[in-house]
N, C-alpha and C positions, 0 to 999 in steps of 0.2 A: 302358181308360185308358192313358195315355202311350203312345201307336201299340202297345196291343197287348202290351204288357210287363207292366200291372198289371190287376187285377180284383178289382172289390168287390162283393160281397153282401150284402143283409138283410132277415131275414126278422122280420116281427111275427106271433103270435099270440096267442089269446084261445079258454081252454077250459072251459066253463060248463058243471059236470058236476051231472047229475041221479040220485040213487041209485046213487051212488058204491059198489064195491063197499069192505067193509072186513074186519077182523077182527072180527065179535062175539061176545058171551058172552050165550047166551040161556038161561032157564029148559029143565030139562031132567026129565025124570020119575026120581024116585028108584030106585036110591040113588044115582046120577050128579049129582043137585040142578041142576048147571048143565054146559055145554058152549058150546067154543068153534066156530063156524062163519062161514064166508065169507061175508055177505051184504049186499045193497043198502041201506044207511043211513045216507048221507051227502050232503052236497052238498058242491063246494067248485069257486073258481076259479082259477085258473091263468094268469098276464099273462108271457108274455118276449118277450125280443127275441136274438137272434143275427144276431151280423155274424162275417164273414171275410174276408180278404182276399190277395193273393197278388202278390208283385214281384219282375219279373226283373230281378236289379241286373245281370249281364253275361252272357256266354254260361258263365259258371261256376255262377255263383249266383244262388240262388234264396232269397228270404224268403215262406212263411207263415203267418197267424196266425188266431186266434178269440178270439170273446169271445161268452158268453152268458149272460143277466142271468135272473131268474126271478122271479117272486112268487105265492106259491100262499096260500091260506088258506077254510080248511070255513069255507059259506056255514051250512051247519046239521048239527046230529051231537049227535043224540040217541036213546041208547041204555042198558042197562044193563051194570053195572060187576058186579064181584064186590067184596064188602065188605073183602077183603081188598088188593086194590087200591088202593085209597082209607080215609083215615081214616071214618070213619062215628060219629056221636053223637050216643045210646050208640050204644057199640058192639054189632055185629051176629051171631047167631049164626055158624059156620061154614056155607057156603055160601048163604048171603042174599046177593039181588042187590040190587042202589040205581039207580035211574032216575038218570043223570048227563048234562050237557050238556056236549060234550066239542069243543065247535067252536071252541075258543080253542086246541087243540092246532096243532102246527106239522103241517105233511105230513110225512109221512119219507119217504127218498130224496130231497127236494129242495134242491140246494144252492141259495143266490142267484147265486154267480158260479158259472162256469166259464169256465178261458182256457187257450188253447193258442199256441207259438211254438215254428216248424219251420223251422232254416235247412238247404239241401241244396245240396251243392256234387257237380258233375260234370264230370268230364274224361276224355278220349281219355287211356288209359294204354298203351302200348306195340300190344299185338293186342289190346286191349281197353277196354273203358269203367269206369271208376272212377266211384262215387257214396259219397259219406259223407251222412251223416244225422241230426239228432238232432231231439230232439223235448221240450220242459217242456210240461208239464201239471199247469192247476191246478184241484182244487175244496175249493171252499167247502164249508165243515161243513153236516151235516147229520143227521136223526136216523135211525138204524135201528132203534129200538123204538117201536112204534106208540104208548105211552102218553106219550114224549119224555121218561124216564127218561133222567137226566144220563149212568148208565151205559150209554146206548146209543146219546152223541152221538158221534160219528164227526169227529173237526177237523179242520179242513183241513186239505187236502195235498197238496204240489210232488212231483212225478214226474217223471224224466228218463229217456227212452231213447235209444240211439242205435243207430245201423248203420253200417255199411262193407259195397258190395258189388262186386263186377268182374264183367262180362260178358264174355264173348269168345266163336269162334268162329263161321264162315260167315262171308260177306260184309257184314252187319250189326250181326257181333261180339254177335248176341242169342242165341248157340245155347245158352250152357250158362249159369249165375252159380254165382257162391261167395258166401255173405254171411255176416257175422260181426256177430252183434247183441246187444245186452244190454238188458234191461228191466228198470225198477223201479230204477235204479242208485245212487238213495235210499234202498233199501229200505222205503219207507212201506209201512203196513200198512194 
C-alpha cells in the first residue's frame, strides 16, 4: 500500500480440536487411590483473528503494529475430579473421585486480546548507523491453572522494551553493532 511504504496483513483461523490432550485425575490402584496424568479428554474450539501492519512514515521512521483477538471454549470435558477439588454432597471420603463436567471452564493460556506497537527510528550516525527501538506489548488476562482458580488468573499486562543500537564498520558500516537494551521496563510479572 501507498507505493510500497505500508503493508497489511490478516490472518483468520479456526481450530476444531478432538481429544484435546489435558490434565487428568484418574482412578489409580491403592494405596496411591488416584493419579494425575496427561491424557486425551477433551474437545474445545478455538476462533481468532490477527492483523499487523507496518508504515514507513519517512526515511527515519518506521511504525509497526498487531493486534490479535481469540475465542476459545471446551466443546466437551468430561472427566473425573478428586473430591477435594470440588465441594461434594455429602461430603466424600479422602481420595474419592466425582465424575464432573468441566466444559464451561475457560482454556488457560488463552488471552482474548493481544496487541503490539513498535516505532523504530534510524539514522546515518557519523561512521555508522543508529537505530532506536521500542516496543508495548499487551495481553489480556488469562488463566494459568487448569481448574480457573481465581488464584491462578494471571491479569493483564503492558510490557515495554526498548533498544538502541549502532552499526559501523566496512563499507556497509554492518561489520560490528553495539546495542543497549532493556526489557520488561514495567517490570510486570
Amino acid at each position: 500500500l501507498l507505493d510500497g511504504r505500508a503493508r497489511f496483513n490478516a490472518a483468520f483461523f479456526y481450530n476444531d480440536y478432538e481429544d484435546k490432550q489435558e490434565e487428568a485425575i484418574q482412578p489409580g490402584p491403592p494405596p496411591t487411590f488416584t493419579s494425575t496424568t496427561v491424557r486425551n479428554v477433551s474437545g474445545a474450539r478455538i476462533l481468532g483473528l490477527e492483523l499487523e501492519g507496518s508504515l514507513i512514515v519517512n526515511d527515519y521512521f518506521r511504525l509497526d503494529g498487531s493486534l490479535g483477538l481469540m475465542n476459545g471454549e471446551y466443546t466437551e470435558y468430561n472427566t473425573f475430579v478428586s473430591s477435594a477439588q470440588f465441594v461434594s454432597t455429602p461430603a466424600q471420603p479422602a481420595g474419592t473421585l466425582l465424575t464432573a463436567d468441566l466444559t464451561g471452564l475457560s482454556l488457560r493460556r488463552l488471552p482474548e486480546i493481544t496487541a503490539s506497537f513498535s516505532p523504530t527510528f534510524e539514522t546515518p550516525l557519523g561512521a555508522g548507523f543508529l537505530t532506536a527501538r521500542s516496543t508495548i506489548r499487551y495481553v489480556d488476562e488469562q488463566f494459568a491453572e487448569f481448574f480457573n482458580d481465581p488464584r491462578g488468573l494471571i491479569p493483564a499486562q503492558t510490557f515495554v522494551d526498548a533498544s538502541v543500537s549502532f552499526e559501523f564498520g566496512g563499507p556497509s558500516r554492518d561489520q560490528a553493532r553495539i546495542t543497549v537494551f532493556g526489557e520488561n521496563l514495567t517490570e510486570n510479572q
